[in-house]
N, C-alpha and C positions, 0 to 999 in steps of 0.2 A: 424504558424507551425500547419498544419493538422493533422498531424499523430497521436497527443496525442491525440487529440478531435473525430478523426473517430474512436479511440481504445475503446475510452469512451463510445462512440453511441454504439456501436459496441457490447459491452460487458455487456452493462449495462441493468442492469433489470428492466420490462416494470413493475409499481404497479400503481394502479388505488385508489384512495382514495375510503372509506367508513366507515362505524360507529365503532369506537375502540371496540372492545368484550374484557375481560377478559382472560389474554391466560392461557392457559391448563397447567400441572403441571403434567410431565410424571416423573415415578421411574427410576433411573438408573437399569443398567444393566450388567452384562460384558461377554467381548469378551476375544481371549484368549491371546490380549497383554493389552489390559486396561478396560477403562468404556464408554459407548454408551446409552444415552437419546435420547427418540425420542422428535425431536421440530415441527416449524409447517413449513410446504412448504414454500420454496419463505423466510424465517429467514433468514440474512445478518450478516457472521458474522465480526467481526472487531475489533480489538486492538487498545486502545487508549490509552497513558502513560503508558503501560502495565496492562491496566485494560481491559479483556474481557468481548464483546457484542455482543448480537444477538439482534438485528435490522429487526424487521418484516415489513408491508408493514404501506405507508404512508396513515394516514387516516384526512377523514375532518369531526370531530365529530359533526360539529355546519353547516354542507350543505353549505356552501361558500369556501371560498381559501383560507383559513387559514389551510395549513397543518399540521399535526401535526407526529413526529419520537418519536420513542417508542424507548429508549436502554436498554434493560435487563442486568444488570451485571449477568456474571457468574459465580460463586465460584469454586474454588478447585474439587467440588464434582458432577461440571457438573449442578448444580441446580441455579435457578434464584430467588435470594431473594429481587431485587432489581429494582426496574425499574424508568426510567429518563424520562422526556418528555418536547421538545424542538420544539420550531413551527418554521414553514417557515412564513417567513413574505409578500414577494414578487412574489407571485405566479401569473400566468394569465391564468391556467390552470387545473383542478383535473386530470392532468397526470405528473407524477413524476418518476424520476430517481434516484439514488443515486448509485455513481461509486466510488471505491477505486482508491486513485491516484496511489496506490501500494499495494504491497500484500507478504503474505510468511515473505523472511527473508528481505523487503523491509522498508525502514526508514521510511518513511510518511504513520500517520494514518490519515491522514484528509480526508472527503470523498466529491466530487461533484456534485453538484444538478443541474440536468435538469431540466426544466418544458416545455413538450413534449420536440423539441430537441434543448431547449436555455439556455445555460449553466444561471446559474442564484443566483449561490453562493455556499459557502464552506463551511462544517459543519467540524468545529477544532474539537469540543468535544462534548460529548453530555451537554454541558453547553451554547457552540458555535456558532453560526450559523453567519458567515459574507453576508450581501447581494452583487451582483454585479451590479449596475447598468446596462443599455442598453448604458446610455448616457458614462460611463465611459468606457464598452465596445467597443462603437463607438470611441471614443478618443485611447486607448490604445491595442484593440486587445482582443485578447479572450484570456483567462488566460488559463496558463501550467502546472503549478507546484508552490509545498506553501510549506509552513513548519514553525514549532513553535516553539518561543527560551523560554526559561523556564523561564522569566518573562513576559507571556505569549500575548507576543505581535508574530506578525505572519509576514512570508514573502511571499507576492504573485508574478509569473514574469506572464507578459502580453508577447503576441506579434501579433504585427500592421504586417501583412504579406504583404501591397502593399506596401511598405517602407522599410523591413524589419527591424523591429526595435524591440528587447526586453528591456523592463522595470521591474524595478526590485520594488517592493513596500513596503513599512515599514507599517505595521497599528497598531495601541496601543490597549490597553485593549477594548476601546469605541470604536472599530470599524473605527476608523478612521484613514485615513493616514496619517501617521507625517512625509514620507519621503519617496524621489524614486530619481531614476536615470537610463538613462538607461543603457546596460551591457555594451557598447562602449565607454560610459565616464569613468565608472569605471575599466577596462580593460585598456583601450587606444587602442584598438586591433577592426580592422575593419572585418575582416574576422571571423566570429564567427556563430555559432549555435548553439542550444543547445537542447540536445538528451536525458540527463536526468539532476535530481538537489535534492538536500537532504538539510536537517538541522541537523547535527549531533555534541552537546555539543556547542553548540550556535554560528556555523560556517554556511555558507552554501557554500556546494561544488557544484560547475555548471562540466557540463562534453560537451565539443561539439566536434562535429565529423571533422567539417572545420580546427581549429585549433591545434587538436589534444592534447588539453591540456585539464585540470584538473581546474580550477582557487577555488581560497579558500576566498570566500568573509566574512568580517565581520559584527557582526550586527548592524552594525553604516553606511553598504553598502561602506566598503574602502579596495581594493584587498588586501589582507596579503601575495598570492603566485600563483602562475600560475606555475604548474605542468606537464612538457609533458610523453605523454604516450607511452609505449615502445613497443617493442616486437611486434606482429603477431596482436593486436589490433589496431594498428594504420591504419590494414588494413579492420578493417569494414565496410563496407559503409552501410548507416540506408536503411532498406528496406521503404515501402511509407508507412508501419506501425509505423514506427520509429526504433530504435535504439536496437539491443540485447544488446549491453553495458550499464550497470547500475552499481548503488550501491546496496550494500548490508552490513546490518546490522547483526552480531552474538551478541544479545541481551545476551545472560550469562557472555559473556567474555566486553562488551559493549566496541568491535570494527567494525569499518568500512572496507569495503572492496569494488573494481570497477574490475568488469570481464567481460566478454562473455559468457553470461546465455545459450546459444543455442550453443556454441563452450569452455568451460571452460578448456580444455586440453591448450588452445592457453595462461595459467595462471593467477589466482587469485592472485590482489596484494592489500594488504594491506594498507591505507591510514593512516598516522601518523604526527605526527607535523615536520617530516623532509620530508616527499615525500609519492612519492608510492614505495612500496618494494616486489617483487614479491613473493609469500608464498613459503618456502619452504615445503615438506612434512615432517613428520617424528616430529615433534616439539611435548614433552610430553602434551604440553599446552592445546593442539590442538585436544587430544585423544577423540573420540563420541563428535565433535563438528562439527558442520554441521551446511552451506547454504542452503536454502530454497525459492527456483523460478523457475518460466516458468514448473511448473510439474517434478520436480527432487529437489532431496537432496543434494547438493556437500560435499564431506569427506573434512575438512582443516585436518586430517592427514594423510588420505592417498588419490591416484589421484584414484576417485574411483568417480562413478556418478551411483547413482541408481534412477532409471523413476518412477512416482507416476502414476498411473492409474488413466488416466483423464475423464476417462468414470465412473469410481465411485467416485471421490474424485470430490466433487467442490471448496470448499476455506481449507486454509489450515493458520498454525501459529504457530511456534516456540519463544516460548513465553522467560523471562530471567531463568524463574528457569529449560529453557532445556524441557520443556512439549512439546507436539506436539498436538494442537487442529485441526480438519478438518470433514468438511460434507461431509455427503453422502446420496444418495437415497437406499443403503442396509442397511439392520439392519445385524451388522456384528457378532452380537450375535448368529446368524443364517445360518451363512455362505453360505449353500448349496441353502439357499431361494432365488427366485428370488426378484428384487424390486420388491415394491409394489406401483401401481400409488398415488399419492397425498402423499407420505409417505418422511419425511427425518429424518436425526440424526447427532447429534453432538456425535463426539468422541475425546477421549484423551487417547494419550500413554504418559505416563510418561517419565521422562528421563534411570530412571531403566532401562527400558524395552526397550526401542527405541532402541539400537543397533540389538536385534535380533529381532524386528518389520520390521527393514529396512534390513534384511539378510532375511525375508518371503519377501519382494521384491523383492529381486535380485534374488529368486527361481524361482518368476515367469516369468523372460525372457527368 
């Protein structure tokens, strides 16, 4: 399957190794929904277990291929007291990539490593790094999608495209595989594809456009339910980028949800241990609780979709306690300023404050 892998190339940021320097330590500052630090250009930022990092560029402190990823934790206050550093082991290159497999209010924090343009393994945490071989790439395809069961063994699906065949793969703590199958034995079902796939509370849900079902695999790789999908989604058909249908994660309320991120009117349904259940609006539960993907907010209480400016905003994170983290090349402290080249910043609105942060969006349409 193409579509994840050219999304990958595609979007992923080019960083060239060189000598780690000491990073910088800017004072917050505020704007007039929260607080904005400036960081350093080209910083990546990413969620992992619910712990925020900015991730600068990959450097080779020792001049050979041993790269080396920096994760700054982030605190509360927007400041970096904390930094992690995890090497690539398997490089044949000083040109490196690192892609999020998802983003926003998207399930999976694990990120993927190119070296120039060959996918070459997955960083689970900043403790993490699984390598991939070429020779197992050869045998199984290029990998699509991962995710971590919180006995932190991992699941990676491959797929062999001249055969069509997805594999599904179990690897244990040491990195190694204790178990696979592929999606057609575990299913029984020949007509399949697969467009997206999460790990949510130690399930993993597969979503494919072919069959129009749901399937709900367990971490032992044994189908528990195969789920069809209703309504006006059943008519997507994945563009050659892939798929607008996904899941998506509300990290405060910690449920799941699978929609049309670029058509959401067509409705949000909910994923639960009995099916999918299409959201209704209006639910107390639901009040300033919001999806976050493709450059939009979605309201789960009311049908309401306000558009994030993607010409100022680059990564963005609605974190559990309802925060909203995202960069930008404006200092927003500033407003009327233009950017400024080589310049970016992290910012956060709180949850307080996020309903009328996102009613100064919906002004600006």
């Amino acid at each position: 399957m193409k579509r994840l892998i050219l999304l990958l190339l595609l979007c992923s940021c080019i960083v060239v190794g060189c000598a780690s320097e000491d990073f910088k330590v800017y004072r917050t500052k505020s704007f007039q929904y929260g607080e904005i630090v400036e960081i350093e250009e080209g910083d990546k930022l990413q969620l992992f277990k619910d712990s925020l990092y900015l991730i600068p560029e990959v450097t080779f402190p020792d001049n050979d291929l041993k790269g080396q990823v920096e994760f700054r934790k982030i605190a509360p206050n927007l400041l970096s007291k904390k930094s992690t550093l995890l090497e690539l082991t398997n490089l044949e290159y000083p040109i490196v990539r690192l892609r999020s497999f998802s983003s926003g209010s998207n399930p999976s924090g694990e990120l993927t490593v190119f070296n120039s343009n060959n996918q070459v393994g997955i960083i689970e945490s900043p403790e993490k790094y699984i390598p991939i071989s070429p020779k197992m790439k050869q045998e199984k395809g290029d990998y699509i999608g991962t995710g971590t069961f919180t006995n932190g063994e991992n699941v990676i699906m491959f797929f062999e495209e001249t055969n069509r065949i997805y594999t599904l793969t179990r690897w244990d703590k040491q990195k190694k595989i204790n178990k696979e199958a592929t999606l057609t034995a575990i299913t029984k079902e020949k007509n399949l594809s697969v467009e997206n796939m999460a790990v949510f509370e130690d399930k993993l849900y597969v979503y494919s456009y072919k069959s129009n079902k749901v399937y709900v695999i367990s971490q032992d790789l044994k189908l528990l339910h195969a789920w069809n999908i209703e309504g006006e989604m059943r008519k997507v058909v994945p563009e050659k980028w892939g798929s607008s249908v996904g899941f998506a994660i509300q990290r405060e309320l910690n449920e799941l949800f699978i929609y049309n991120y670029v058509q959401p009117e067509q409705g949000i349904y909910k994923i639960s241990k009995n099916g999918l259940k299409k959201l209704e609006y209006g639910q107390e539960k639901y009040k300033d609780m919001y999806l976050c993907a493709n450059g939009r907010f979605n309201s789960l209480y009311e049908k309401q979709i306000i558009p994030i400016d993607s010409n100022e905003v680059y990564q963005k994170v609605l974190t559990a306690d309802g925060d909203y983290y995202f960069t930008t090349s404006k200092d927003l402290s500033h407003p009327q300023k233009e950017p400024e080249e080589g310049k970016a910043y992290l910012n956060k609105v709180s949850k307080k404050k996020l309903p009328s942060f996102l009613d100064s969006l919906k002004s600006k349409e």
